[in-house]
N, C-alpha and C positions, 0 to 999 in steps of 0.2 A: 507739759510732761505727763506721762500718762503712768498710773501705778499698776503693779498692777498683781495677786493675791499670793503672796510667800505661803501660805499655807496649802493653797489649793497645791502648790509645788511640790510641797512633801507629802501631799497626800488628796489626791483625786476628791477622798470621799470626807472628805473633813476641812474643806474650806471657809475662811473668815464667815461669822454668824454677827449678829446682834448681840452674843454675850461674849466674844470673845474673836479676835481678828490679829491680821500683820499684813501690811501692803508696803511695796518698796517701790521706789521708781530709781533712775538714775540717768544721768548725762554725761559719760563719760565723754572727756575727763575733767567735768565742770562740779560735778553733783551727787549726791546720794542722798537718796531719803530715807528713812523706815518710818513707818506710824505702827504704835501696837496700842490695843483698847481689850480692854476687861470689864464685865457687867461687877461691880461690887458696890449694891445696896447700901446707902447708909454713910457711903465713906467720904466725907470732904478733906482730906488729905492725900494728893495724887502722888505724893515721893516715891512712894513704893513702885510704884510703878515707874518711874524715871528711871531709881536703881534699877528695877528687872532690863530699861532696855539700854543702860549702861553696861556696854564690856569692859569687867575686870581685867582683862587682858589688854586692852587696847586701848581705850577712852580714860581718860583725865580729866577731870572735870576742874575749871580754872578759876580763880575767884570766886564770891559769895555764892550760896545761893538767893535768888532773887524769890521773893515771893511777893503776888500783885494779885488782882482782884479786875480781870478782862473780861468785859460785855457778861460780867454777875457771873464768870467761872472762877475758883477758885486755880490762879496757876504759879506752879514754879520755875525757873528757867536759871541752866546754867551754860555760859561760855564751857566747851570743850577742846583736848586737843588730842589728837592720836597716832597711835604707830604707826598708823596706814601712811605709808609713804607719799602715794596718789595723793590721797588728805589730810593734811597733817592740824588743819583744824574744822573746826564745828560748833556746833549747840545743841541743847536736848532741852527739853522742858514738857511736862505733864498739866496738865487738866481734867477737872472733875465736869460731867454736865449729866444730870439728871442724875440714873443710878451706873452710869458709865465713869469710866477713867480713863483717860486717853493720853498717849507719850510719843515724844514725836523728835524726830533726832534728823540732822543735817550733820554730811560730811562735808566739805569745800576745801579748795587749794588755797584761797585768799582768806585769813582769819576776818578783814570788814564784811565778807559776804554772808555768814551765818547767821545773825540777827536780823538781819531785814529779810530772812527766809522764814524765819520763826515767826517774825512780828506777821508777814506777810500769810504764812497759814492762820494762825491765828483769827485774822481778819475774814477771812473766806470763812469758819467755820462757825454755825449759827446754832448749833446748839436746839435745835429742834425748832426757833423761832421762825 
């Protein structure tokens, strides 16, 4: 699947940087991604950013939050489900890596498919190594 720059979309001259980004991919009517990432110095707690790419409106976040300790990120991860009819469930979960904070959300039709999307980015992502 290929993502590809929600920002550049809204705006030509202000596309995802290093300190601050949103890319989307999708597969209708199999998928949706978003990833959002924020440069914030200092921070080992990525929630706040979960919340920012949790819609109020739409997303419900279902059970615990999970918090775990993946390839030395600090990450959070919650089961999701939402209004979106197409999708009616999901995942979101955030991570910290260097002075970045990264959020990363799955819609899906089939609630088994969104964890092994998450785990699955997850694993692809190295964290500068």
């Amino acid at each position: 699947m290929a993502f590809y720059d929600h920002l550049a979309t809204i705006n030509v001259r202000a596309p995802s940087a290093y300190n601050n980004g949103f890319l989307a991919s999708y597969q209708i009517p199999n998928i949706l991604i978003n990833l959002i990432w924020l440069q914030a110095p200092g921070t080992s707690d990525p929630k706040f950013l979960l919340d920012t790419l949790l819609d109020d409106q739409a997303d419900t976040p279902t059970g615990s939050l999970e918090v775990k300790l993946i390839n030395n990120m600090n990450v959070v991860y919650t089961p999701i489900t939402t209004t979106i009819s197409e999708f009616p469930f999901g995942s979101a979960g955030a991570w910290t890596c260097g002075d970045r904070v990264f959020a990363w959300k799955v819609y899906t039709p089939q609630v088994e498919t969104a964890a092994p999307l998450f785990e699955e980015a997850l694993s692809r992502f190295t964290c500068g190594q």
